[in-house]
Gaussian input, Z-matrix of N, CA and C with variables (Angstrom, degrees):
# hf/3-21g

backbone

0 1
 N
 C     1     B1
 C     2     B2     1     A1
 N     3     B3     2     A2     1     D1
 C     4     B4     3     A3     2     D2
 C     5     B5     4     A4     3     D3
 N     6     B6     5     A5     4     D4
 C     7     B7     6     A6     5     D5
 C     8     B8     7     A7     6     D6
 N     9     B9     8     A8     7     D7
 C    10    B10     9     A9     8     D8
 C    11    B11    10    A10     9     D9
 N    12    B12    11    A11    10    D10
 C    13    B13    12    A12    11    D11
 C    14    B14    13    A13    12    D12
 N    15    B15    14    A14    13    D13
 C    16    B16    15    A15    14    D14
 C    17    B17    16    A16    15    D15
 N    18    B18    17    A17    16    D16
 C    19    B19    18    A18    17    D17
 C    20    B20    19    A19    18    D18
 N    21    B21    20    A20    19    D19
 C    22    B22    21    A21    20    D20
 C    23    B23    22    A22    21    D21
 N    24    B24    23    A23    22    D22
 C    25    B25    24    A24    23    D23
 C    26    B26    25    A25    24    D24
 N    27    B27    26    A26    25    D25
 C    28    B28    27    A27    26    D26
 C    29    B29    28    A28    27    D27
 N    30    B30    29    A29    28    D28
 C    31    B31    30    A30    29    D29
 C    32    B32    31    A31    30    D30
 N    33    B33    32    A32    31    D31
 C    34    B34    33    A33    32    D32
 C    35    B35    34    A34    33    D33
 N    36    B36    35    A35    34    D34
 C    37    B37    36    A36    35    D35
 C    38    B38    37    A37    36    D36
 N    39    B39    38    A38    37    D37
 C    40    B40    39    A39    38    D38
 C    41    B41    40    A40    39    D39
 N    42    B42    41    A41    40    D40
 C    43    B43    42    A42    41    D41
 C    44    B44    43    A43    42    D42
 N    45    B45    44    A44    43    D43
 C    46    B46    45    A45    44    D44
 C    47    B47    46    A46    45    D45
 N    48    B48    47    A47    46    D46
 C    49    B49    48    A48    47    D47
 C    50    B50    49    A49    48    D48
 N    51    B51    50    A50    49    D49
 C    52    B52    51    A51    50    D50
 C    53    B53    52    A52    51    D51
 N    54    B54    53    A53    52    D52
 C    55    B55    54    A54    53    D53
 C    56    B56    55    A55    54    D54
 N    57    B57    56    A56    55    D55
 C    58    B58    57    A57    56    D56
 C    59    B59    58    A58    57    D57
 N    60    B60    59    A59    58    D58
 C    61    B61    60    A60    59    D59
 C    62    B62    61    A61    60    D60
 N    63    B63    62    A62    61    D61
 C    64    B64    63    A63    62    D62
 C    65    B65    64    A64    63    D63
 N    66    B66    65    A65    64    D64
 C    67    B67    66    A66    65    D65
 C    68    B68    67    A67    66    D66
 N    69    B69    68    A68    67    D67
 C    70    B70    69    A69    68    D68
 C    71    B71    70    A70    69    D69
 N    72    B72    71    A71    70    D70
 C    73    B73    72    A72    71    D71
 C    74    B74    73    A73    72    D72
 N    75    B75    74    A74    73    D73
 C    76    B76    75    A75    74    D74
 C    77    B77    76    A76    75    D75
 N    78    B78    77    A77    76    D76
 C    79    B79    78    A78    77    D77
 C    80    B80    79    A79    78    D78
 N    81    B81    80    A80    79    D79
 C    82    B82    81    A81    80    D80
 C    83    B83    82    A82    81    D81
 N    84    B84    83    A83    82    D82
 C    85    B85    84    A84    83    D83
 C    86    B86    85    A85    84    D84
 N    87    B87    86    A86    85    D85
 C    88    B88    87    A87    86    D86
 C    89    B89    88    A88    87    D87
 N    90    B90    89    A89    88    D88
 C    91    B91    90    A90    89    D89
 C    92    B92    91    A91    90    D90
 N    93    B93    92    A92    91    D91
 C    94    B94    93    A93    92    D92
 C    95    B95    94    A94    93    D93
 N    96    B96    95    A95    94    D94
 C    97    B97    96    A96    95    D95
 C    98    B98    97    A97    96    D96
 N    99    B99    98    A98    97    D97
 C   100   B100    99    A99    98    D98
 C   101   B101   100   A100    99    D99
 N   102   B102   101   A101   100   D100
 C   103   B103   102   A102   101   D101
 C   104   B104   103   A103   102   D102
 N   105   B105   104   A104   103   D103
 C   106   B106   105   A105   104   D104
 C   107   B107   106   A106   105   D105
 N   108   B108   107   A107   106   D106
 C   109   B109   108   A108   107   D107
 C   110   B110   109   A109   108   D108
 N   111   B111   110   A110   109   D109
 C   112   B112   111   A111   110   D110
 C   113   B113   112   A112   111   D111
 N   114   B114   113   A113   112   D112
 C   115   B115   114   A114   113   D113
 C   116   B116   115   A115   114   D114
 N   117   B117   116   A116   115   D115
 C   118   B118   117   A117   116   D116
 C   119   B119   118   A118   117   D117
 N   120   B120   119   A119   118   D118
 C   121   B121   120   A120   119   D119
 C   122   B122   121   A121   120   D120
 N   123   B123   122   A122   121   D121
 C   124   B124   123   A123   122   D122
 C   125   B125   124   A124   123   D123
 N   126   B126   125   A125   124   D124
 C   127   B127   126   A126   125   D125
 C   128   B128   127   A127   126   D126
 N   129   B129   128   A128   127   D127
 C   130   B130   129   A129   128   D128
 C   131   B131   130   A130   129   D129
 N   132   B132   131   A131   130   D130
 C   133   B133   132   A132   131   D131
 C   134   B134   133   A133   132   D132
 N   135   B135   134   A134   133   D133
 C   136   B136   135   A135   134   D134
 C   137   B137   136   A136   135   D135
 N   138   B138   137   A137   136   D136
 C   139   B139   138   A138   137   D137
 C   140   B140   139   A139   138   D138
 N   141   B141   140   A140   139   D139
 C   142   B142   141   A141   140   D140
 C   143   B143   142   A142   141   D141
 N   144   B144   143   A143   142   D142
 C   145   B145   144   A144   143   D143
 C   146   B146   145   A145   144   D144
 N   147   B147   146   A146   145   D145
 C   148   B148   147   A147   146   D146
 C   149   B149   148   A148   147   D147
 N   150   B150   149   A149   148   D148
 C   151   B151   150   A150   149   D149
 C   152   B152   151   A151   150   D150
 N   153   B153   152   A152   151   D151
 C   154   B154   153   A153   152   D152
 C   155   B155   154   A154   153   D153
 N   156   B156   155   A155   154   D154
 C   157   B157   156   A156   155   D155
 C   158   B158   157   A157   156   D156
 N   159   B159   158   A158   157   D157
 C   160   B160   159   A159   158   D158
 C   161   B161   160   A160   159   D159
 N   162   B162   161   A161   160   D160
 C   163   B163   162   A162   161   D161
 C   164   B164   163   A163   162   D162
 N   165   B165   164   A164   163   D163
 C   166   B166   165   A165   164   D164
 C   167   B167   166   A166   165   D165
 N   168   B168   167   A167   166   D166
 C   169   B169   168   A168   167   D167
 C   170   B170   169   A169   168   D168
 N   171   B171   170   A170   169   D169
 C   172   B172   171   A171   170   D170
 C   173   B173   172   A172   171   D171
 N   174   B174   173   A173   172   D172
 C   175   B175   174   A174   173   D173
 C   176   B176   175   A175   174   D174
 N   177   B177   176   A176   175   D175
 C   178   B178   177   A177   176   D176
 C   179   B179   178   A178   177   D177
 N   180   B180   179   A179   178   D178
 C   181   B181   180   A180   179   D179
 C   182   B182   181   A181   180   D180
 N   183   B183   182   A182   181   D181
 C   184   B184   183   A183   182   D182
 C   185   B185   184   A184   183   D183
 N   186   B186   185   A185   184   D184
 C   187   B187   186   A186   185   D185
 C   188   B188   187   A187   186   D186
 N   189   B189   188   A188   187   D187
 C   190   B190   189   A189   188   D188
 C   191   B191   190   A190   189   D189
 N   192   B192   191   A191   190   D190
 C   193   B193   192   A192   191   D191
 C   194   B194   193   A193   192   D192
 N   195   B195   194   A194   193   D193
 C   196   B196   195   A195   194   D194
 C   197   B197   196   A196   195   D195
 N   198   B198   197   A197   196   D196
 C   199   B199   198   A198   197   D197
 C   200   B200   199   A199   198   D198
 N   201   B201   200   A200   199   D199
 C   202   B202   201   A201   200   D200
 C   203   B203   202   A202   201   D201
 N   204   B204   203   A203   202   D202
 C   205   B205   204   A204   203   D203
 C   206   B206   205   A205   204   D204
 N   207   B207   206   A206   205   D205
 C   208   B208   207   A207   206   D206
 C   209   B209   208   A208   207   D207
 N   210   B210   209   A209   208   D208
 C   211   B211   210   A210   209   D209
 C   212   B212   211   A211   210   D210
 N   213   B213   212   A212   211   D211
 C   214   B214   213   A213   212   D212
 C   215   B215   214   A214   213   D213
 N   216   B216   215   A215   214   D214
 C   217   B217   216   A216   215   D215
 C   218   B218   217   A217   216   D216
 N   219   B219   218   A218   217   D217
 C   220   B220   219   A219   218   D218
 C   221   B221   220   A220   219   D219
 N   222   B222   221   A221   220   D220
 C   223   B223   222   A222   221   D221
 C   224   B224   223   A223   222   D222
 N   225   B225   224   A224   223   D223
 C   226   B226   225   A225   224   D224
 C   227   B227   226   A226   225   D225
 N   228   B228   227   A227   226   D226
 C   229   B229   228   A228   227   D227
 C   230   B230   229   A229   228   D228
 N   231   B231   230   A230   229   D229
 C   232   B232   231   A231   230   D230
 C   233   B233   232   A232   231   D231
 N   234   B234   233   A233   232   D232
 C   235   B235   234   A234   233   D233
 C   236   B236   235   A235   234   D234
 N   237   B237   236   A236   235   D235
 C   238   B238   237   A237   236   D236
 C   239   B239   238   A238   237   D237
 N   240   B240   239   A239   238   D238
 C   241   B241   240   A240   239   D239
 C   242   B242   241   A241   240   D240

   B1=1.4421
   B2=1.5208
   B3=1.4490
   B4=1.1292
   B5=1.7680
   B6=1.4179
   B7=1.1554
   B8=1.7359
   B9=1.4106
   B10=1.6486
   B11=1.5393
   B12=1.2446
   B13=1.3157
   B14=1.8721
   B15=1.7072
   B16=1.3920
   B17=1.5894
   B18=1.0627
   B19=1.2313
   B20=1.4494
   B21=1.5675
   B22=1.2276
   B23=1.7438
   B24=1.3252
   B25=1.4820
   B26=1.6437
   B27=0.9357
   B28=1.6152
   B29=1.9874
   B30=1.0109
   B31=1.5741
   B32=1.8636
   B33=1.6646
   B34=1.0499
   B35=1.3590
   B36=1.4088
   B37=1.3802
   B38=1.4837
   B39=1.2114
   B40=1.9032
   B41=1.4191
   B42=1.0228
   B43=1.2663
   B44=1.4992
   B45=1.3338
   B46=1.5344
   B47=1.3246
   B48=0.9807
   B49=2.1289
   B50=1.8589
   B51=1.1339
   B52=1.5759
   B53=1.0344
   B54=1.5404
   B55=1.4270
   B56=2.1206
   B57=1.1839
   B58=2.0519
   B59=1.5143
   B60=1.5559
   B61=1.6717
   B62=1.9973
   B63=1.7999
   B64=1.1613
   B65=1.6429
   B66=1.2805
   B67=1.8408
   B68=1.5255
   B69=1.7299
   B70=1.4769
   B71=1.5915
   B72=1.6259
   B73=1.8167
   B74=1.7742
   B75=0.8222
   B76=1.8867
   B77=1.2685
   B78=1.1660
   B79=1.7254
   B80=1.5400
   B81=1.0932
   B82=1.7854
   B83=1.2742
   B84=1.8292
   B85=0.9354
   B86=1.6843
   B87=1.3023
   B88=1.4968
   B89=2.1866
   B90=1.8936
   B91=1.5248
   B92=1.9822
   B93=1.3218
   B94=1.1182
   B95=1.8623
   B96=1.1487
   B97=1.6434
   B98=1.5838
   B99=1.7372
   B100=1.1634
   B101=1.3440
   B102=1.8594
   B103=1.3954
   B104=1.4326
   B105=1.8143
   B106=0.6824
   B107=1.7940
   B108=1.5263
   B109=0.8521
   B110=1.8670
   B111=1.5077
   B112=1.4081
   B113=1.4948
   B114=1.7642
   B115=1.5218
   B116=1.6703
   B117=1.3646
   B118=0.9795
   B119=1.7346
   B120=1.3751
   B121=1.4847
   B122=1.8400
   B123=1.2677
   B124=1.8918
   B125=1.5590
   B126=1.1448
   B127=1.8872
   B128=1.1587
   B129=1.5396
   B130=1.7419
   B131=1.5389
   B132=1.2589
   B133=1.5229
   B134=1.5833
   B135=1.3048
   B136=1.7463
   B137=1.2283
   B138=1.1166
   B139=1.3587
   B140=1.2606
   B141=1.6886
   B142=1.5214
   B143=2.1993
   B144=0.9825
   B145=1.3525
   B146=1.1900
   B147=1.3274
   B148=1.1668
   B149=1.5946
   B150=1.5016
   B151=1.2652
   B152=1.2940
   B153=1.6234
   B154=1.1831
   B155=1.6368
   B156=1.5452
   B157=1.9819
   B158=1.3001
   B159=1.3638
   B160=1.5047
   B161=1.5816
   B162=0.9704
   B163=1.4020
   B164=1.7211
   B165=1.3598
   B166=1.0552
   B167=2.2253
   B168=1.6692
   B169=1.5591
   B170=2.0084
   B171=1.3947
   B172=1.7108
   B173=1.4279
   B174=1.9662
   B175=1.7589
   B176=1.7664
   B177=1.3809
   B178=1.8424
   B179=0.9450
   B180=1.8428
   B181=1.5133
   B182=1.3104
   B183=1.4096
   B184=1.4058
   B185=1.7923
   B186=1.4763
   B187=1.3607
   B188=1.8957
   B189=1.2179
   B190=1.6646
   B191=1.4598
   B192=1.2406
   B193=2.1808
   B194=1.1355
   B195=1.6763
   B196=1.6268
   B197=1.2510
   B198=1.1817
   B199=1.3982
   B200=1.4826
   B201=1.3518
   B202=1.6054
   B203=1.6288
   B204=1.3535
   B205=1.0592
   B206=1.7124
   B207=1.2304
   B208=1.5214
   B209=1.7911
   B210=1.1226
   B211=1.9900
   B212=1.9096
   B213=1.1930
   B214=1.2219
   B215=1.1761
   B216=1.9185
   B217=1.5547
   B218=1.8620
   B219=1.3489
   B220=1.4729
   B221=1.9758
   B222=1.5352
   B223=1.3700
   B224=1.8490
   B225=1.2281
   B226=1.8462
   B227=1.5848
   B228=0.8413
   B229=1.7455
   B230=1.6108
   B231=1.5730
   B232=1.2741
   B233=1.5782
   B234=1.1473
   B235=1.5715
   B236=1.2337
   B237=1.4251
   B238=1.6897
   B239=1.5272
   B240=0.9648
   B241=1.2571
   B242=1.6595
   A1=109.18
   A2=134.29
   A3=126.18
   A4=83.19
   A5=122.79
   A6=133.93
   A7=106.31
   A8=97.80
   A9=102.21
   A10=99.90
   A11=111.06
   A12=76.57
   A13=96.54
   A14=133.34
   A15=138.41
   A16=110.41
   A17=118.80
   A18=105.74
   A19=108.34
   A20=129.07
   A21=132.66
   A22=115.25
   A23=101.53
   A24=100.25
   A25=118.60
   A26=128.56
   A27=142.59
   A28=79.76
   A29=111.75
   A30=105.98
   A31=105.98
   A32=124.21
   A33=111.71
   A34=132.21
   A35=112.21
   A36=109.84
   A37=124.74
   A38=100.64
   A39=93.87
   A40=95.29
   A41=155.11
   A42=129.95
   A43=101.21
   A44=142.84
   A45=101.72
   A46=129.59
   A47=108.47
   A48=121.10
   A49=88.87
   A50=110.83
   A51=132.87
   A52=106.53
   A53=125.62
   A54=143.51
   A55=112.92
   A56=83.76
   A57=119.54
   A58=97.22
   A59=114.67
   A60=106.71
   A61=111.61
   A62=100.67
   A63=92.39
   A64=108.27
   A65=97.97
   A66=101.01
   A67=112.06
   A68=112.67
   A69=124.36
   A70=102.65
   A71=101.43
   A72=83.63
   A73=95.50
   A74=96.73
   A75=96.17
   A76=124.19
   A77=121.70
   A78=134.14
   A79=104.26
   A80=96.35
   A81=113.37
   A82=104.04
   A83=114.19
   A84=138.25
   A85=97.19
   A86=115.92
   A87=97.20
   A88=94.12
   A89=85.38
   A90=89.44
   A91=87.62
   A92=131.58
   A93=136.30
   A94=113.52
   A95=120.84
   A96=120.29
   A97=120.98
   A98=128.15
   A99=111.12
   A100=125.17
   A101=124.60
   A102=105.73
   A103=117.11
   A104=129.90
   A105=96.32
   A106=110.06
   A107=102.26
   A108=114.77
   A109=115.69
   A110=96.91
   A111=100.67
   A112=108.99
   A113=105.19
   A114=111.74
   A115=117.04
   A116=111.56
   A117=127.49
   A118=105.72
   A119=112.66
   A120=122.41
   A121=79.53
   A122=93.58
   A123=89.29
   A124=123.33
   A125=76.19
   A126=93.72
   A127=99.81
   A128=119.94
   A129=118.70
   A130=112.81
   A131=157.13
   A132=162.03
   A133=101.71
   A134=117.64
   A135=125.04
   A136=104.76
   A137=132.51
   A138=112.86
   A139=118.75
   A140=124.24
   A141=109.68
   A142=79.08
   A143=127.62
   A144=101.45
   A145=112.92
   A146=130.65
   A147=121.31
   A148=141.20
   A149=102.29
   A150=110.18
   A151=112.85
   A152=117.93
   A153=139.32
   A154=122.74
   A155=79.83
   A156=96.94
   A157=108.80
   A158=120.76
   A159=122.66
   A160=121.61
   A161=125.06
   A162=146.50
   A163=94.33
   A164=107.11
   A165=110.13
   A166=118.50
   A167=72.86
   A168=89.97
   A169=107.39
   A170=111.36
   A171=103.28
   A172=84.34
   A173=118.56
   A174=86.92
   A175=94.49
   A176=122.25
   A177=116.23
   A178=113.74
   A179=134.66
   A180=156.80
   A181=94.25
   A182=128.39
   A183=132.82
   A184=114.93
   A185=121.91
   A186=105.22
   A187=78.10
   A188=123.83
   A189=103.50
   A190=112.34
   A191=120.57
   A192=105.01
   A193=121.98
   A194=87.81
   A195=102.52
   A196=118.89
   A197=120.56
   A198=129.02
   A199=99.65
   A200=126.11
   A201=122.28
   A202=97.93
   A203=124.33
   A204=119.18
   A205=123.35
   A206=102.68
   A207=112.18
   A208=120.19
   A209=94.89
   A210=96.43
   A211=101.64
   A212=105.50
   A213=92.58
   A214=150.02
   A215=104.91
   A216=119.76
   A217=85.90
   A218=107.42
   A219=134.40
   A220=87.94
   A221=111.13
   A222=118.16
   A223=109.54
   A224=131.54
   A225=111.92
   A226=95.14
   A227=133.21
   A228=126.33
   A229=114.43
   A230=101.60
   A231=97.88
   A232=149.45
   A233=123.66
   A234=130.56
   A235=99.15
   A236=105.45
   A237=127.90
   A238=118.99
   A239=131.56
   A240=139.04
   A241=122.10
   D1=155.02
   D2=-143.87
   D3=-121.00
   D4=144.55
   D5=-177.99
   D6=-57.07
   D7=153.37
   D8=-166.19
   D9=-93.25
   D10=123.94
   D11=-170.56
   D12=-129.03
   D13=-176.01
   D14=-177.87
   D15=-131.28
   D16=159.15
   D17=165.76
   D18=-88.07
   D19=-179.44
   D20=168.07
   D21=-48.36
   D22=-54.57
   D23=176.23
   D24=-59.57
   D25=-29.72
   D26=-167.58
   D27=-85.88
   D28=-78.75
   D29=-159.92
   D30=-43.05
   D31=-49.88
   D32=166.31
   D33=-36.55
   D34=-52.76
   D35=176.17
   D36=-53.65
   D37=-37.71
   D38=-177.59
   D39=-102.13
   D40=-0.04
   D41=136.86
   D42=-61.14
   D43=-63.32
   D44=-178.87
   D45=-63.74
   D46=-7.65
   D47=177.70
   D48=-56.38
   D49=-57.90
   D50=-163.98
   D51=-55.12
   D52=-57.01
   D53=-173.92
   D54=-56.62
   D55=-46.57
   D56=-178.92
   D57=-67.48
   D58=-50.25
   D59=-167.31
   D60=-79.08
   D61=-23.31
   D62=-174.50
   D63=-76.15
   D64=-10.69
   D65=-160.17
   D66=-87.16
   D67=-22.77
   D68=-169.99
   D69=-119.90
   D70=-3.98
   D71=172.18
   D72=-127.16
   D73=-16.75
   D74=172.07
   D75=-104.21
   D76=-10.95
   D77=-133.84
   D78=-4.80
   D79=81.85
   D80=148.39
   D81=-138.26
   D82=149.73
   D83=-172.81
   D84=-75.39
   D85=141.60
   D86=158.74
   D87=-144.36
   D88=155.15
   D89=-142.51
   D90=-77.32
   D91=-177.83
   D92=73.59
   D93=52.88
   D94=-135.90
   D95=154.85
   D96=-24.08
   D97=-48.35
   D98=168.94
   D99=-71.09
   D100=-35.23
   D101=169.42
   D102=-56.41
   D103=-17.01
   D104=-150.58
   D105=-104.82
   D106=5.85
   D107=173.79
   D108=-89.19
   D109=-21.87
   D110=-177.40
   D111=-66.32
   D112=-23.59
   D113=-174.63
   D114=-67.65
   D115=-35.02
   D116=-161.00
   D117=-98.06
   D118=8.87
   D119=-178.27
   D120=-105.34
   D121=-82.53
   D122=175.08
   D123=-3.27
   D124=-66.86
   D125=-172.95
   D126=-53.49
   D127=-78.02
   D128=-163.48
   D129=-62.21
   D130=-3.72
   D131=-149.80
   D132=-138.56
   D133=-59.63
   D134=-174.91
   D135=-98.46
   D136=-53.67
   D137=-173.79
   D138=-33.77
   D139=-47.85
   D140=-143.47
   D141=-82.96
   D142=31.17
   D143=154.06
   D144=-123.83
   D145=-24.24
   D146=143.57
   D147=-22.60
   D148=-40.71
   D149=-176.81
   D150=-103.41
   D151=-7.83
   D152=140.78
   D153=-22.41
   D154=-94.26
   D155=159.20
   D156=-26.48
   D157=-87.67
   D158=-177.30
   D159=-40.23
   D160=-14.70
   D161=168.90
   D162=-70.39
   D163=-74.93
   D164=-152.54
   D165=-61.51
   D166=-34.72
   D167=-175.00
   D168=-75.73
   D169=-0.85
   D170=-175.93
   D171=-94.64
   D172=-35.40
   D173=-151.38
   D174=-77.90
   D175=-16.58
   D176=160.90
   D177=-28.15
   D178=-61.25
   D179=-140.80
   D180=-98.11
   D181=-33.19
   D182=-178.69
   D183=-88.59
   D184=-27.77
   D185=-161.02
   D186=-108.62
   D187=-17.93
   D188=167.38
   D189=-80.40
   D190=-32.38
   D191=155.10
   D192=-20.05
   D193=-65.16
   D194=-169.83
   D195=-56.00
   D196=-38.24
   D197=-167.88
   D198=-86.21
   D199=-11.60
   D200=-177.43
   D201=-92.62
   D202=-27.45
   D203=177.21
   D204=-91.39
   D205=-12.88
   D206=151.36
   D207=-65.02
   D208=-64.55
   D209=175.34
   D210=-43.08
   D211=-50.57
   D212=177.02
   D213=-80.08
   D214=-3.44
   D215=168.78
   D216=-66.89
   D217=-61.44
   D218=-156.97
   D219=-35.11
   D220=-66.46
   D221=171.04
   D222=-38.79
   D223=-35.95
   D224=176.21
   D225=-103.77
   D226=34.81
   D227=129.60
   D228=-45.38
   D229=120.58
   D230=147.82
   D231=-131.20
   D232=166.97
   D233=-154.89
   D234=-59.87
   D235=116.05
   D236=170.45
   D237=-95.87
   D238=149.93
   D239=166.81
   D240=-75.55

């Protein structure tokens, strides 16, 4: 599986998401270096199910297409003898 990876801008943001949730749902400060290590614990342990899920939930969205676009070849069939 290929490493998960963010850009700089994407990783800032949830390190401050991180920083914001510890401060208004824990009130503890958290620094700098710990979000950003907390991010990067996230990432390597949860992510790969996260991206799991999303895996799992496109080929759902993908093999009921298919099957919607089957009923509907199935629908221009025509009456043979």
């Amino acid at each position: 599986m290929a490493e998960i990876e963010f850009t700089k801008e994407q990783k800032e943001t949830i390190e401050k998401k991180l920083k914001t949730y510890f401060q208004e749902e824990l009130d503890r400060d958290l620094g700098q270096f710990e979000a950003q290590f907390l991010f990067d614990f996230l990432t390597a342990e949860l992510g790969p199910y996260f991206y799991n899920q999303g895996l799992y939930d496109a080929r759902a969205l993908i093999e009921k297409r298919v099957e919607d676009i089957g009923e509907s070849i199935y629908e221009l069939e025509k009456i043979t003898d």
